[in-house]
C-alpha positions as CSV (number, residue, x, y, z in Angstrom):
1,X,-33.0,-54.1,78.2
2,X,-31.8,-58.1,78.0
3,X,-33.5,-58.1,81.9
4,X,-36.4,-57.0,80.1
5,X,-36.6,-59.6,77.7
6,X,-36.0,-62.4,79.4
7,X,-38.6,-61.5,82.0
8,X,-41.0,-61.0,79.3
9,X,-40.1,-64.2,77.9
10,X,-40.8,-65.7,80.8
11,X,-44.4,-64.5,81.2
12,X,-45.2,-64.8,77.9
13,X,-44.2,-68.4,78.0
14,X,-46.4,-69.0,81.7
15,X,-49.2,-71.6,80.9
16,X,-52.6,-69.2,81.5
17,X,-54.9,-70.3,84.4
18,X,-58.3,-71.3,82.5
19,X,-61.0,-70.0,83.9
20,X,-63.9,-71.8,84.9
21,X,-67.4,-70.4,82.9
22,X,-71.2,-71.0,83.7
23,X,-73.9,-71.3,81.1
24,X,-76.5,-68.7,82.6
25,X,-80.0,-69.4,81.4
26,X,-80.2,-66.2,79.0
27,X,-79.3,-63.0,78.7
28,X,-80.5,-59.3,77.7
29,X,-79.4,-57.6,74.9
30,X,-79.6,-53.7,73.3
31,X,-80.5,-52.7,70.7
32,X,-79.9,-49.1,68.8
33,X,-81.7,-48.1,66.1
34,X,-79.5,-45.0,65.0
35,X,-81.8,-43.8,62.7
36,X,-84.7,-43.6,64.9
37,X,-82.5,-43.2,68.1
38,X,-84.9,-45.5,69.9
39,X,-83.3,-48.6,72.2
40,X,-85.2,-51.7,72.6
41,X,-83.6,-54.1,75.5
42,X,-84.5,-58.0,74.6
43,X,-84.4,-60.4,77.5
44,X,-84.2,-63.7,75.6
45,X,-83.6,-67.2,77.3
46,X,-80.8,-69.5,76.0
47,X,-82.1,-70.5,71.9
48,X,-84.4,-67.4,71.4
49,X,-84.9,-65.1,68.9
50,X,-87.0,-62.3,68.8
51,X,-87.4,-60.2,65.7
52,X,-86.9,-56.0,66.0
53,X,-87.4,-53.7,62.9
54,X,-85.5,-55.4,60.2
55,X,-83.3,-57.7,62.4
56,X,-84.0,-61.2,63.8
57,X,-81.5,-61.6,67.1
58,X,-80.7,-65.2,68.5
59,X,-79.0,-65.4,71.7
60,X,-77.3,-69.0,71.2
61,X,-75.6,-68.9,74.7
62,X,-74.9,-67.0,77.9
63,X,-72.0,-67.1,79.7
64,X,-70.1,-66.1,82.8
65,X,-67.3,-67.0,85.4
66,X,-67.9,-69.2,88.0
67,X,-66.1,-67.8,90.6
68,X,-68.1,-64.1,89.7
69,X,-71.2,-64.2,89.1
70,X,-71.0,-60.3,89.3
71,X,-68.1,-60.5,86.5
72,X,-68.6,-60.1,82.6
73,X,-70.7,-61.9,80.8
74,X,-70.3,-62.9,77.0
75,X,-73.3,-63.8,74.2
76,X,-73.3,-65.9,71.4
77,X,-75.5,-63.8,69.1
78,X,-77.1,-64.9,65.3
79,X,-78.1,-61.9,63.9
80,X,-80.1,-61.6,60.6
81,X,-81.1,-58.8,58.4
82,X,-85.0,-58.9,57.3
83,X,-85.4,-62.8,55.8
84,X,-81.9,-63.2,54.9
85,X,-80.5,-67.3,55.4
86,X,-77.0,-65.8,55.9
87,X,-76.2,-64.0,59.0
88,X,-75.0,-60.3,59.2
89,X,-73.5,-61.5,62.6
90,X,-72.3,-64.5,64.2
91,X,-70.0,-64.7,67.4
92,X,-69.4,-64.2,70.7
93,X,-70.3,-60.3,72.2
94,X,-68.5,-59.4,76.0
95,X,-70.7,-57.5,77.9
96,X,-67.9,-55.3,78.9
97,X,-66.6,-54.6,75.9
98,X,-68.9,-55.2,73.1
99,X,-66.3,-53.2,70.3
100,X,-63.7,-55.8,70.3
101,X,-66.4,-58.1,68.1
102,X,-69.3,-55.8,67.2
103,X,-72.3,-55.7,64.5
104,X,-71.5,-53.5,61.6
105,X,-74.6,-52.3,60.3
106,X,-75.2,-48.8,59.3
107,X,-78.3,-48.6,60.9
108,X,-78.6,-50.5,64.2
109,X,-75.9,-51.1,67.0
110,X,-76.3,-54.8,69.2
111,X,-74.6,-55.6,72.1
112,X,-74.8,-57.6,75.0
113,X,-75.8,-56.3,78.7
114,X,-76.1,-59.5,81.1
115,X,-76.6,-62.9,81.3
116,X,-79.6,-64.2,83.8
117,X,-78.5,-66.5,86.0
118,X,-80.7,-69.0,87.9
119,X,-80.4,-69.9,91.7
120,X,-81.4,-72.2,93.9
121,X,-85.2,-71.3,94.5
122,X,-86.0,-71.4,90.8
123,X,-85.8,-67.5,91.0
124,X,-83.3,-65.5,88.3
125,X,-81.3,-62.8,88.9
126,X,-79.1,-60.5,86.3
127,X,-75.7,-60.9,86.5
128,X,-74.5,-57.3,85.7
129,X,-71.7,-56.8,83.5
130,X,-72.4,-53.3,81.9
């Protein structure tokens, strides 16, 4: 049990690689509308908002390894209920795993598919991360 300890001690106390991110150049985002069932998917650049039924969603920022383009994303989403100044959600959204900081709203779910990505010949591709 001591072994155990002190090896876990050990690890805990390791300095954590940082890992290198990429802005992307926007993302797409879901959105639920559990009363109605319908799902809306918003591809919005870096800065946009677009308004669906009651909510106004800003994407403020895309992001993604470096090293995996492939890997999971993460959002920066502003979300606001009809005209209200103060936001019903403001933070960072994983692609992967959208629970560990989600909306809570009784009627519509928001989460965050992919980032876009842009290459070389002024093309974009998704970077998957659902």
């Amino acid at each position: 049990m001591r072994l155990f300890a002190t090896f876990a001690c050990l690890l805990l106390s390791a300095p954590l690689a940082a890992q290198e991110v990429v802005s992307g150049i926007g993302g797409e985002i879901r959105v639920l509308d559990k009363l109605t069932g319908a799902v809306t998917d918003l591809t919005l650049a870096n800065g946009q908002s677009e308004s669906i039924g009651v909510l106004s969603v800003m994407l403020g920022d895309c992001r993604y390894p470096a090293d995996n383009v492939a890997g999971d994303g993460y959002a920066r989403l502003i979300i606001h209920y009809r005209d209200s100044v103060t936001p019903i959600f403001s933070g960072w959204m994983l692609a992967s795993s959208p629970a560990l900081n989600a909306l809570d709203h009784p009627r519509y779910d928001v989460w965050t598919l992919r980032c876009m990505t842009a290459l070389d010949d002024g093309t974009a591709s998704e970077n998957a991360a659902d």
